[in-house]
C-alpha positions as CSV (number, residue, x, y, z in Angstrom):
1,X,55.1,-45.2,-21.8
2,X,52.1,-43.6,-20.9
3,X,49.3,-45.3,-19.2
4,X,45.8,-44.6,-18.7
5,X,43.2,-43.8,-15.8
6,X,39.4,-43.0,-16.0
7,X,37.8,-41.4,-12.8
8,X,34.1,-41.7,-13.1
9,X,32.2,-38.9,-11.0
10,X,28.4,-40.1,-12.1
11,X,26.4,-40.8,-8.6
12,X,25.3,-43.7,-10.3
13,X,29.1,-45.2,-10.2
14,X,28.7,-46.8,-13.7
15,X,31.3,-44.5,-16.0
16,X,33.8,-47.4,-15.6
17,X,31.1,-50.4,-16.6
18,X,32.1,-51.2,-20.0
19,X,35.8,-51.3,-19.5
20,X,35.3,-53.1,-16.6
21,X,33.5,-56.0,-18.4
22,X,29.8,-54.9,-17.4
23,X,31.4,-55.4,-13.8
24,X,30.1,-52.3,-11.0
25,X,33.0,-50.6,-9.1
26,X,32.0,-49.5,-6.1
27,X,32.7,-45.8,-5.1
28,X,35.5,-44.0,-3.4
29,X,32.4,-42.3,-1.5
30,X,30.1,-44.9,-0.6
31,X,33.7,-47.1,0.3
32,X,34.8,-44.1,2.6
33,X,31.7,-44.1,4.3
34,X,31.8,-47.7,5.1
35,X,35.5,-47.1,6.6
36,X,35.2,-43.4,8.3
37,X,37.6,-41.6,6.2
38,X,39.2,-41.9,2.1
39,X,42.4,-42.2,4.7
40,X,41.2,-45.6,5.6
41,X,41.1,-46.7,2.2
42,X,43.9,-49.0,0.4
43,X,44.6,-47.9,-2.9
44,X,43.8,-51.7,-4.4
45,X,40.0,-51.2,-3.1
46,X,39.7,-47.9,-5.3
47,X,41.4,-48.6,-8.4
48,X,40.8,-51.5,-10.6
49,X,42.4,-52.4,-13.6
50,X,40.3,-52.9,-16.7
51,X,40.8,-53.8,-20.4
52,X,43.7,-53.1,-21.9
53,X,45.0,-52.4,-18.6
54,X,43.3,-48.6,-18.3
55,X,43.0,-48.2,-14.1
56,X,39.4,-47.4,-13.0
57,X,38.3,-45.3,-10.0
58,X,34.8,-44.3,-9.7
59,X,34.6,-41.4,-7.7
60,X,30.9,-41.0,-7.1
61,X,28.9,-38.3,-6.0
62,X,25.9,-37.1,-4.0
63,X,22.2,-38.1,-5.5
64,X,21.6,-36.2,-8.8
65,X,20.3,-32.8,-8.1
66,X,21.8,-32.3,-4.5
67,X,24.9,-30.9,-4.5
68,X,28.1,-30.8,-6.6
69,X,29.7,-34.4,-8.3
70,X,32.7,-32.3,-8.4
71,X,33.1,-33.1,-4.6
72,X,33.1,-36.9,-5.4
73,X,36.3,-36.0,-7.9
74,X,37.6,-34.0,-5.2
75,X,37.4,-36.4,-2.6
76,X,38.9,-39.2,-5.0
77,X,41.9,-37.4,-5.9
78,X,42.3,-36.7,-2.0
C-alpha cells in the first residue's frame, strides 16, 4: 500500500524534526536559491526519508509576517 509524505511550510524548516530524528532538513527554498532554480534540484536533496519510512520535504517560506508560506508549498510541489 499506501505510503506517506509530510511537506512542512513553517519558515523556520523544523515541521519535519521529530520524524527526522531531531535532524534539520534544509528547505526546498533556501536549496533553490543556492542552485538558481527548484529545476536545478534532484529530488534526493528535497526528500528525505524518516521513521517508519514517512518521506520528508520541508518546503519553507518567507520570514514570518512577510508574505504568504503558501508560496513555499507552491514552490515545493512545483
Amino acid at each position: 500500500g499506501k505510503k506517506v509524505m509530510i511537506v512542512g511550510c513553517d519558515p523556520k524548516a523544523d515541521s519535519t524534526r521529530l520524524i527526522l530524528h531531531s535532524k534539520a532538513q534544509t528547505s526546498v527554498i533556501q536549496l533553490a536559491a543556492e542552485k538558481g532554480s527548484v529545476e536545478d534540484l534532484e529530488l534526493d536533496e528535497v526528500l528525505v526519508e524518516g521513521q517508519w519510512g514517512i518521506k520528508c520535504v520541508e518546503s519553507g517560506g518567507p520570514e514570518p509576517g512577510v508574505g504568504c508560506a503558501g508560496r513555499g508549498v507552491i514552490t515545493s510541489i512545483s
